[in-house]
N, C-alpha and C positions, 0 to 999 in steps of 0.2 A: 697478335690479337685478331687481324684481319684471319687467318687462317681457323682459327678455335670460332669464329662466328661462325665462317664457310661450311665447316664439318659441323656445329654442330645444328645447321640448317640442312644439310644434306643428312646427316640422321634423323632427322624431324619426320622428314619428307620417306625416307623410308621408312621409319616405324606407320606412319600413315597411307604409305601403298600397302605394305603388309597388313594391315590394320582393314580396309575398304575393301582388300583381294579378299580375304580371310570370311569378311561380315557377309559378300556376294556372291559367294561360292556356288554353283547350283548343283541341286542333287535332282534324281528322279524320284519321284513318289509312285509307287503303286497302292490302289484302294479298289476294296472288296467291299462290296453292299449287299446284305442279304436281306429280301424282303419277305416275312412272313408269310405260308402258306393259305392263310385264314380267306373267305368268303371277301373278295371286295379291297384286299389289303395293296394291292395295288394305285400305281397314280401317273397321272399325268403331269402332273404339277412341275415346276419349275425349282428343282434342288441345290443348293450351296452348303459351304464346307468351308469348318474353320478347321484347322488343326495347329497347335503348340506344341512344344515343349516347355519344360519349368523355367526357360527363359530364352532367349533370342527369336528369332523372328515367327510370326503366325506365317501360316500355308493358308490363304484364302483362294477357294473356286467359288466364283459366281454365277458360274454355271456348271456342276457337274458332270454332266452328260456330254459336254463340249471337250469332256478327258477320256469320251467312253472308247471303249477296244476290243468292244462286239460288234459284229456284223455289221454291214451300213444298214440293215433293214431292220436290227434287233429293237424293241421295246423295251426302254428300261422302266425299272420299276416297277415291275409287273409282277402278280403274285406267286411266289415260289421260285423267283430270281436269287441267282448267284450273279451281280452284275459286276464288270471289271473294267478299271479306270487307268491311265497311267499321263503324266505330266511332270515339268520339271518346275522348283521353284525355290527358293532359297532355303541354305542345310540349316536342319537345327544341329544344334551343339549338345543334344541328349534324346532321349529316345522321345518322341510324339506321344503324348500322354494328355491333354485335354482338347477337349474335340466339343464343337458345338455343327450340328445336322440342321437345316430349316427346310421346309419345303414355303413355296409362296402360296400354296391354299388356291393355285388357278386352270385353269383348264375342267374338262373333264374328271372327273371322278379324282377332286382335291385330298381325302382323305389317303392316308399312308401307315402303314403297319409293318416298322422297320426290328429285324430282329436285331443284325448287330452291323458293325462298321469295322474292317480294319484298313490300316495303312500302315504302308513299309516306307521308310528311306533307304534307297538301295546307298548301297557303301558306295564312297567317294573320298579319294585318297588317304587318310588317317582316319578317316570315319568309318565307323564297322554300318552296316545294316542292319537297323533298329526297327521294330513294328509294334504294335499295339491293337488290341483289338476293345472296344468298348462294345460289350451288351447293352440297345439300347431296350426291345420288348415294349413297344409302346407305339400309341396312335399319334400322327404328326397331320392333326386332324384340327378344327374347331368344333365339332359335331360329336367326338366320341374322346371321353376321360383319355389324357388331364386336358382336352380342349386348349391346346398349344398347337404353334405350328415349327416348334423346335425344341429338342433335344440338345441340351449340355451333360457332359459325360466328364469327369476330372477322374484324372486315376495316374498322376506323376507315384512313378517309383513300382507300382504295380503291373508287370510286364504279363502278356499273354501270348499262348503257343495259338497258331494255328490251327483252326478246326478239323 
């Protein structure tokens, strides 16, 4: 009896390392922001980033620009930007498909005219490399329609090709 407790505490404890190895996996995310060419579409502001899948963990950036992988002098968010991110943070388990974009409405020239967003999970051992791209076409503004300062985009099961 002593031995059937022993094993089945040491199977416990393995399904539970496989279990917490599994849930904290890290992958790389790459993410593409492209800012509208229009008059003023640019910002200064301060940008975060949720990204999901239809289940397991959100990818939160609290600061975007803190993932950036342009220039050390580049400007992001500026008008008629192709801007380019990259950071590691825990895998989803299906492709990134809902995304919510905020800007915080501070600094210099708050208002934002973001055309779309993608993000990649680069493949990591059994996981292929999944991306998504959400159109967002809209002001991430208080001053100009829909007078928001964030974009939520859901699009699970709806995958997109690179531009």
């Amino acid at each position: 009896m002593k031995l059937t407790m022993k094993l089945s505490v040491a199977f416990a404890f393995f399904f539970f390392l496989a279990a917490t190895t599994t849930a904290f996996a890290q992958c790389t995310f790459e993410i593409l922001v492209k800012t509208d060419g229009r008059w003023y579409a640019g910002t200064d502001a301060r940008v975060s980033l949720q990204v999901r899948a239809a289940s397991g963990p959100t990818l939160t950036i609290t600061n975007l620009e803190s993932w950036g992988q342009m220039a050390a002098s580049h400007d992001y968010f500026e008008k008629g930007n192709l801007d380019r991110f990259r950071g590691t943070g825990d895998c989803m388990p299906s492709e990134p498909c809902n995304m919510v974009l905020t800007s915080d409405g501070s600094r210099n020239m708050p208002g934002w005219y973001v055309s779309y967003v993608m993000v990649t999970q680069l493949g990591q051992g059994s996981l292929p490399s999944m991306t998504h791209r959400w159109a967002v076409d809209q002001w991430l503004a208080i001053d100009e329609p829909p007078h928001m300062l964030t974009a939520e985009r859901k699009g699970c099961g709806i995958g997109a090709v690179a531009p």
